[in-house]
mmCIF file of the N, C-alpha and C atoms, coordinates in Angstrom:
data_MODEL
# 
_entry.id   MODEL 
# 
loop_
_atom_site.group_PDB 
_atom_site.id 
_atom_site.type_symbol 
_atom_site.label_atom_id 
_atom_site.label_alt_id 
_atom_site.label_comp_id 
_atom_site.label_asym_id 
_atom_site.label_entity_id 
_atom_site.label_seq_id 
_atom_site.pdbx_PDB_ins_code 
_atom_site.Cartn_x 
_atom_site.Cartn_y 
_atom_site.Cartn_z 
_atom_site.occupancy 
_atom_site.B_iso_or_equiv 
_atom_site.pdbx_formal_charge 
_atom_site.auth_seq_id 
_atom_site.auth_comp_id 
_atom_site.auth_asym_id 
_atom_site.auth_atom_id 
_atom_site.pdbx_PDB_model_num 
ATOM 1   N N  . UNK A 1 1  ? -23.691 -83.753 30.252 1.00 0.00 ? 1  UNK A N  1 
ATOM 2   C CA . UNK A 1 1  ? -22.906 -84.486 29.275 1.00 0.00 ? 1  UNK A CA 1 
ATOM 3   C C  . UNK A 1 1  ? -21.435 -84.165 29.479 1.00 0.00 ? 1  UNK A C  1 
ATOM 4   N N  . UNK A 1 2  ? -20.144 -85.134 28.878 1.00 0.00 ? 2  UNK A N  1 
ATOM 5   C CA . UNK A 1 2  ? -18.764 -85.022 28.927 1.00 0.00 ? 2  UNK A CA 1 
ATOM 6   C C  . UNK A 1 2  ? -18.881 -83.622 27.824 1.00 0.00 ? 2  UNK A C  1 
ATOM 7   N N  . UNK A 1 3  ? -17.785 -82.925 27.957 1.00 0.00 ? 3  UNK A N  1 
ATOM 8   C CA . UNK A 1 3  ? -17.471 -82.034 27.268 1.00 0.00 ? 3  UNK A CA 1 
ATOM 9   C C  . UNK A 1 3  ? -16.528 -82.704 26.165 1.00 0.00 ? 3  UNK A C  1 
ATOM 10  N N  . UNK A 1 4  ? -16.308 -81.815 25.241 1.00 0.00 ? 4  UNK A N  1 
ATOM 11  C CA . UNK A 1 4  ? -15.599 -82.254 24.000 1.00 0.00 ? 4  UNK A CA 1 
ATOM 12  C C  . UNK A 1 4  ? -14.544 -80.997 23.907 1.00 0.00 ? 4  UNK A C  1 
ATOM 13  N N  . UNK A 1 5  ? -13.827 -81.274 22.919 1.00 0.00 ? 5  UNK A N  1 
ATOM 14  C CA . UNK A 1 5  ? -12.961 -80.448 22.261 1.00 0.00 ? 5  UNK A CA 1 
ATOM 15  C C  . UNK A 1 5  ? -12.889 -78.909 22.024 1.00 0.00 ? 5  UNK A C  1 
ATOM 16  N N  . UNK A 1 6  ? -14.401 -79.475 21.210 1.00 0.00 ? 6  UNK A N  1 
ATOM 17  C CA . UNK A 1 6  ? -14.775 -78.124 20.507 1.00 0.00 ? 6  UNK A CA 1 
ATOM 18  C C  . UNK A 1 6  ? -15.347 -77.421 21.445 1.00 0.00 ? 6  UNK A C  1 
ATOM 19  N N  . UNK A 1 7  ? -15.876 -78.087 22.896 1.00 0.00 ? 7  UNK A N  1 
ATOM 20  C CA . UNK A 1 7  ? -16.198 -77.553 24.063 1.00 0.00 ? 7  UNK A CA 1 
ATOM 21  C C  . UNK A 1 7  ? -15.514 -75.982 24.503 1.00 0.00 ? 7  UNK A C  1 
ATOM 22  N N  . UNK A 1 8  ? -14.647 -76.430 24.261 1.00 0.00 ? 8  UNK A N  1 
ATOM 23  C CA . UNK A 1 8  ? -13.223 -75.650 24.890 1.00 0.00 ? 8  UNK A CA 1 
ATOM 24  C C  . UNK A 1 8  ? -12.349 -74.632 24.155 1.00 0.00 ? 8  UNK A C  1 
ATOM 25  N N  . UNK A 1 9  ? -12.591 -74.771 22.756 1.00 0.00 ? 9  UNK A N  1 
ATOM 26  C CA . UNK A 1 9  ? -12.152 -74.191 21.944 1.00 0.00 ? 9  UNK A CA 1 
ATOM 27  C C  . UNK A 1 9  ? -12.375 -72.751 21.666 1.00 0.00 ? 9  UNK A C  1 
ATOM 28  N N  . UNK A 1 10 ? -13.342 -72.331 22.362 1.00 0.00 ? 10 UNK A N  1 
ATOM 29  C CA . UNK A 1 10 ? -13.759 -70.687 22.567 1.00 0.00 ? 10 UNK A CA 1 
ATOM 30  C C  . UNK A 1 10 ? -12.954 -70.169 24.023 1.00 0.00 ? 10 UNK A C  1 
ATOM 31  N N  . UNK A 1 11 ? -13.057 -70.877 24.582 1.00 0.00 ? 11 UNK A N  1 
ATOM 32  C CA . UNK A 1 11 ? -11.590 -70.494 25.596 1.00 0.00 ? 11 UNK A CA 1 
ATOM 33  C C  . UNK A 1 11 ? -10.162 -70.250 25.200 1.00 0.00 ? 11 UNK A C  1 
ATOM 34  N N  . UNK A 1 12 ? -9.704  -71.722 24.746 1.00 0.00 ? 12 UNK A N  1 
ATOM 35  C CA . UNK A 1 12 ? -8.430  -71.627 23.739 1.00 0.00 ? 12 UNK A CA 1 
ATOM 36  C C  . UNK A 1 12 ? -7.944  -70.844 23.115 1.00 0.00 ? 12 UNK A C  1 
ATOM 37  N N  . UNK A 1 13 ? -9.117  -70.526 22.380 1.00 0.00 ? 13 UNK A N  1 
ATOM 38  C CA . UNK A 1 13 ? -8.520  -69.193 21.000 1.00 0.00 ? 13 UNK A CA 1 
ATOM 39  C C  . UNK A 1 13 ? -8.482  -67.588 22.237 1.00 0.00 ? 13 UNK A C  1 
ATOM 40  N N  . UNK A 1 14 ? -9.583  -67.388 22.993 1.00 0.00 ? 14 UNK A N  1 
ATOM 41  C CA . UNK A 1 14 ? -9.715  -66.542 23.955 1.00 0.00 ? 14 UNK A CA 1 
ATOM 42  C C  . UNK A 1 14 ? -8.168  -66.140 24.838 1.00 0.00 ? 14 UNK A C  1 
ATOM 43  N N  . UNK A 1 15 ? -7.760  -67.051 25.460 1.00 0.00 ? 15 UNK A N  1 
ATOM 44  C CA . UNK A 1 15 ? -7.158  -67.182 26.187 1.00 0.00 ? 15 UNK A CA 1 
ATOM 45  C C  . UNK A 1 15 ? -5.503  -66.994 25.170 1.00 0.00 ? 15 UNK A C  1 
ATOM 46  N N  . UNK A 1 16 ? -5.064  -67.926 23.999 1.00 0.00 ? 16 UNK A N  1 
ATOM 47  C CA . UNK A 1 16 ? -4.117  -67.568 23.484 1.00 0.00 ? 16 UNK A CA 1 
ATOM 48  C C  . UNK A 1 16 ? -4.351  -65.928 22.388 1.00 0.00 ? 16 UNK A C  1 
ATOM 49  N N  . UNK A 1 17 ? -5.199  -64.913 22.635 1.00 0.00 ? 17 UNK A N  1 
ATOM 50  C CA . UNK A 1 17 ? -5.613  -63.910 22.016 1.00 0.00 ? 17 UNK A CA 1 
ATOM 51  C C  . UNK A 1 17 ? -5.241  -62.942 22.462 1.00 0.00 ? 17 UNK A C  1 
ATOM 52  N N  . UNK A 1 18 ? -5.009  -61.753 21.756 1.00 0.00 ? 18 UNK A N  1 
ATOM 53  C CA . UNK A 1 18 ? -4.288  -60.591 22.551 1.00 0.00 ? 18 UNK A CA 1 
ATOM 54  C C  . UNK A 1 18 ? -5.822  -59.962 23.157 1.00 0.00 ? 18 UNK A C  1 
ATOM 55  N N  . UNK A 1 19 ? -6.813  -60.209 22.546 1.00 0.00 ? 19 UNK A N  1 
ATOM 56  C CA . UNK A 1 19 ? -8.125  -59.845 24.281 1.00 0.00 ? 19 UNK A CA 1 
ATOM 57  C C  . UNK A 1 19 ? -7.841  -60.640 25.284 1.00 0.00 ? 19 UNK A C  1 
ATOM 58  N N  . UNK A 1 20 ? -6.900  -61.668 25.949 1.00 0.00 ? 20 UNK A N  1 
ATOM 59  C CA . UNK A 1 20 ? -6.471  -61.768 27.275 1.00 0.00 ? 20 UNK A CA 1 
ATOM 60  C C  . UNK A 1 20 ? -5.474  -60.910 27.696 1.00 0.00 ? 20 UNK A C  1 
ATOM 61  N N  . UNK A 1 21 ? -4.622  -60.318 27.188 1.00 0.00 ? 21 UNK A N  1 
ATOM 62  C CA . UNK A 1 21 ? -3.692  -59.914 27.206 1.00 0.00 ? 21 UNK A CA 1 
ATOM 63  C C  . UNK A 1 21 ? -3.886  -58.922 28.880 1.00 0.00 ? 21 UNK A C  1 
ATOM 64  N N  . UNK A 1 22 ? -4.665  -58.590 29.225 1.00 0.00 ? 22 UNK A N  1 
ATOM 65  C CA . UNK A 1 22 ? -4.818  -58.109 30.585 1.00 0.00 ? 22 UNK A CA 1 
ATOM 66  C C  . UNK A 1 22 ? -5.474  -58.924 31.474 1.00 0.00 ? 22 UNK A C  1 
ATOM 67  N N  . UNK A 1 23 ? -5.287  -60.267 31.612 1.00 0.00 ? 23 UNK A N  1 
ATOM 68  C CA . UNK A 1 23 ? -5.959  -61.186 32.344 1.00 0.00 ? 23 UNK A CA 1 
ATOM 69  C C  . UNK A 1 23 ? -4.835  -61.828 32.842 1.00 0.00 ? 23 UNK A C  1 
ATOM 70  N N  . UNK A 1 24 ? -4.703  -61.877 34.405 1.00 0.00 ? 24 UNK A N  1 
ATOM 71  C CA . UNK A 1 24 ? -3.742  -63.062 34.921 1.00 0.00 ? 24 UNK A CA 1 
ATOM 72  C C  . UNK A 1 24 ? -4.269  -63.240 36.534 1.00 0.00 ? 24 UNK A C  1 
ATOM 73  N N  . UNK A 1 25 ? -3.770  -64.344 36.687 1.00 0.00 ? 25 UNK A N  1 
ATOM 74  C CA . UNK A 1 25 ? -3.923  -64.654 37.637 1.00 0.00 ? 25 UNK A CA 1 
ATOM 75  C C  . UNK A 1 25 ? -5.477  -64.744 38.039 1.00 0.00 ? 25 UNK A C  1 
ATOM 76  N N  . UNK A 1 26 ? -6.008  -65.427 36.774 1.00 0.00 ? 26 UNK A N  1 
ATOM 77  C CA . UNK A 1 26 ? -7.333  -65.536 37.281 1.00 0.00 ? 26 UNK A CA 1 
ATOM 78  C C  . UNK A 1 26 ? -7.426  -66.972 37.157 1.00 0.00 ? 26 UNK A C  1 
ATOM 79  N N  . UNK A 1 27 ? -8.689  -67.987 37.401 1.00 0.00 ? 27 UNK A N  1 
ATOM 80  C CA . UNK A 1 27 ? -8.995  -68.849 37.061 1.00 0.00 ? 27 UNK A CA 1 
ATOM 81  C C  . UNK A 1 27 ? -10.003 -68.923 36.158 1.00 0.00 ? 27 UNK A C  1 
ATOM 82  N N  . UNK A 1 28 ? -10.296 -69.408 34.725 1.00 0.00 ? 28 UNK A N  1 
ATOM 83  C CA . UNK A 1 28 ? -10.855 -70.085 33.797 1.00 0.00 ? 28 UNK A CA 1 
ATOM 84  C C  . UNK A 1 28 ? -11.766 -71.299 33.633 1.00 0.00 ? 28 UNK A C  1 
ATOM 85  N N  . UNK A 1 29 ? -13.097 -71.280 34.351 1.00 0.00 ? 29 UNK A N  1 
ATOM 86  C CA . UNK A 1 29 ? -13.731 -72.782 34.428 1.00 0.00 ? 29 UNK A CA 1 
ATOM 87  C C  . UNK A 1 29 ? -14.486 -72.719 33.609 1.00 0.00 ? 29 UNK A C  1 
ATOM 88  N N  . UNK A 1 30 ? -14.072 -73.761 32.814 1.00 0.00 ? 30 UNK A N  1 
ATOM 89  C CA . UNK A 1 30 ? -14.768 -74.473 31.606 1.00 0.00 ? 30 UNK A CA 1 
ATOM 90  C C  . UNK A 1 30 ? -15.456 -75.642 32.078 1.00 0.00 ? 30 UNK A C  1 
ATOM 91  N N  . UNK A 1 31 ? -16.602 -75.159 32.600 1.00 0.00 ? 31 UNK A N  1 
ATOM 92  C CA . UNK A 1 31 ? -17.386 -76.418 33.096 1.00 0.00 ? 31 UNK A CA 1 
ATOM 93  C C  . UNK A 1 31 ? -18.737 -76.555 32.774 1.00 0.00 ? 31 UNK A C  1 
ATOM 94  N N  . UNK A 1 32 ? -19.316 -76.174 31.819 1.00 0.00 ? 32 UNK A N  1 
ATOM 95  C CA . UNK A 1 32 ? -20.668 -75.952 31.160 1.00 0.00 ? 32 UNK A CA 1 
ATOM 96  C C  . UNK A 1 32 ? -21.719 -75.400 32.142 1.00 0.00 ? 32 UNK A C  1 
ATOM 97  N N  . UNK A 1 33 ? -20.920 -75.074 33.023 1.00 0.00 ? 33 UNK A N  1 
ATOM 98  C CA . UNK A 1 33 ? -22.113 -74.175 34.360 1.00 0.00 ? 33 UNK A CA 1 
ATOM 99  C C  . UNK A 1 33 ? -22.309 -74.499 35.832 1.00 0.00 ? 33 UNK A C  1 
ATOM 100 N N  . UNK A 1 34 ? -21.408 -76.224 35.916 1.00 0.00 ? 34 UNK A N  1 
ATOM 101 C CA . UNK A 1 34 ? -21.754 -76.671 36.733 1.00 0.00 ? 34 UNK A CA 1 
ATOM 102 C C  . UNK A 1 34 ? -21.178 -75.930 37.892 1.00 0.00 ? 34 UNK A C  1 
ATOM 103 N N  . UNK A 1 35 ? -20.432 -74.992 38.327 1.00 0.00 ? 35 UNK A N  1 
ATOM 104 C CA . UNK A 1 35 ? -20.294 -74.325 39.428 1.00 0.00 ? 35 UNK A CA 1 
ATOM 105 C C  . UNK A 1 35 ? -21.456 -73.301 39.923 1.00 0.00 ? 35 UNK A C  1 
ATOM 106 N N  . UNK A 1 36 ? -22.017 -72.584 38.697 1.00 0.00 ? 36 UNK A N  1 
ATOM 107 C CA . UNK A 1 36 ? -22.950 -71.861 38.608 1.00 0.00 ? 36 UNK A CA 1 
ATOM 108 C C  . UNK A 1 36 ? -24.676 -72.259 39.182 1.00 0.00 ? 36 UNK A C  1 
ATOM 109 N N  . UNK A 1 37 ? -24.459 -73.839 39.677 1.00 0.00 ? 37 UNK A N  1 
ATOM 110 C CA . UNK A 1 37 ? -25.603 -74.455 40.051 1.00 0.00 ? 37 UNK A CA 1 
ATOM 111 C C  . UNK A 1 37 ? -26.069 -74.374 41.363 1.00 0.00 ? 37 UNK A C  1 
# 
């Protein structure tokens, strides 16, 4: 299925959160798994 909003929104808050705060230079795939296949 297309992803939605709310898809993404556990990243979002993640990512603008001081628990990223030691994360860079990584990449972030929000893809419901499909790399994982």
């Amino acid at each position: 299925r297309w992803g939605t909003p709310e898809d993404l929104m556990g990243t979002v808050v993640f990512l603008s959160s001081a628990a990223s705060d030691y994360l860079n230079g990584s990449v972030v795939l929000v893809d419901g798994g499909w790399m994982g296949r």
